[in-house]
C-alpha positions as CSV (number, residue, x, y, z in Angstrom):
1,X,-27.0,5.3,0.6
2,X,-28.7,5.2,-2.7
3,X,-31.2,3.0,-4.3
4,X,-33.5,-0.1,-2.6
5,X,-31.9,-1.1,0.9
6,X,-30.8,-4.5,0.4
7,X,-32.4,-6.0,3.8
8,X,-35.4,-4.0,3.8
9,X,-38.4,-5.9,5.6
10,X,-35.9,-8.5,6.7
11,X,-35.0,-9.0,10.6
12,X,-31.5,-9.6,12.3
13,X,-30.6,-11.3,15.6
14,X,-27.7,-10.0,17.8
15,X,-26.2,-12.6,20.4
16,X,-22.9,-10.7,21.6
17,X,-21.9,-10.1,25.4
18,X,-20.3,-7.2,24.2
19,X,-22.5,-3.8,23.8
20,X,-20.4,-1.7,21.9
21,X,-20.1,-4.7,19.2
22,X,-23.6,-5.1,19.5
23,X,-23.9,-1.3,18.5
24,X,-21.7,-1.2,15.6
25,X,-23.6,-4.3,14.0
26,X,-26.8,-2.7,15.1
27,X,-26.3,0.5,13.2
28,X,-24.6,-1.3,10.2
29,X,-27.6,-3.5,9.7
30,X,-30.1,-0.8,10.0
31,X,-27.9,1.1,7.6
32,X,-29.0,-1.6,5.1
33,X,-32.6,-1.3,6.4
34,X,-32.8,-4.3,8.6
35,X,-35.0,-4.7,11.4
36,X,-32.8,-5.6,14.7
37,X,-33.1,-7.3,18.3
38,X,-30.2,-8.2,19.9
39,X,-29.2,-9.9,23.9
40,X,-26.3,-9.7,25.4
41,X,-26.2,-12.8,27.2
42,X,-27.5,-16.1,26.7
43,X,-30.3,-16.2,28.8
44,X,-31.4,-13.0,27.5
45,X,-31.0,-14.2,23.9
46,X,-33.0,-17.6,24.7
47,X,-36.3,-15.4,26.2
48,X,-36.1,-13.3,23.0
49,X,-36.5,-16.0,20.6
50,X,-38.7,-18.0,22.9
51,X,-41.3,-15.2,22.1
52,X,-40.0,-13.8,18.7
53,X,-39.0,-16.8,16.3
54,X,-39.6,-14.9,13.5
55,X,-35.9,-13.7,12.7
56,X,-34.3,-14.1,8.9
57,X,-30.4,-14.2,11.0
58,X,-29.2,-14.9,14.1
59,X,-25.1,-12.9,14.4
60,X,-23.5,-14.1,17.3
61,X,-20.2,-14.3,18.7
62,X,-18.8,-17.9,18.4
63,X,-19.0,-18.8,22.4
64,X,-22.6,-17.8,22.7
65,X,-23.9,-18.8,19.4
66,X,-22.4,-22.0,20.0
67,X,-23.7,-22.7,22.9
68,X,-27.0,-21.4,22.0
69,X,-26.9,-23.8,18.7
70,X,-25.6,-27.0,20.9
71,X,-28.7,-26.7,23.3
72,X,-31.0,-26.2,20.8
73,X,-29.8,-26.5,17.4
74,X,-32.5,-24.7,15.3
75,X,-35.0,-22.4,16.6
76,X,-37.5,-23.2,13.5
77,X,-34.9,-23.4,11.0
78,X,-33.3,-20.2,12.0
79,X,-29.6,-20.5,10.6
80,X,-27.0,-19.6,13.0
81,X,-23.8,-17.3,11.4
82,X,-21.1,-16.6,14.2
């Protein structure tokens, strides 16, 4: 990859109960210089970003992001993308 990585400095949530999708997103995002976390379950997800709300992206699959979004809609104006 050449020139300035377009997500440099910027941080990316991974909700997905699968690991292998996980990885492939993982390694795409860090591709573009991204800083990623990611949980593979909900209650894994919801302990991360109890502690870390400092994420530019939540990626989710649409059943957990979902249900993460309808229990608590924003976690400080994080925007949800599933």
């Amino acid at each position: 990859m050449t020139g300035a990585l377009p997500l440099k400095a910027k941080s990316v949530f991974i909700l997905d109960d699968r690991l292998s999708t996980i990885k492939v997103l993982q390694r795409k995002f860090e591709e573009l210089g991204a800083d990623v976390a990611y949980a593979e379950s909900l209650s894994a997800a919801k302990a991360i970003l109890r502690k870390d709300r400092s994420f530019d992206t939540i990626v989710s699959d649409f059943s957990l992001g979902r249900k993460l979004y309808e229990k608590h809609k924003t976690f400080h104006g994080l925007w949800f993308v599933a």
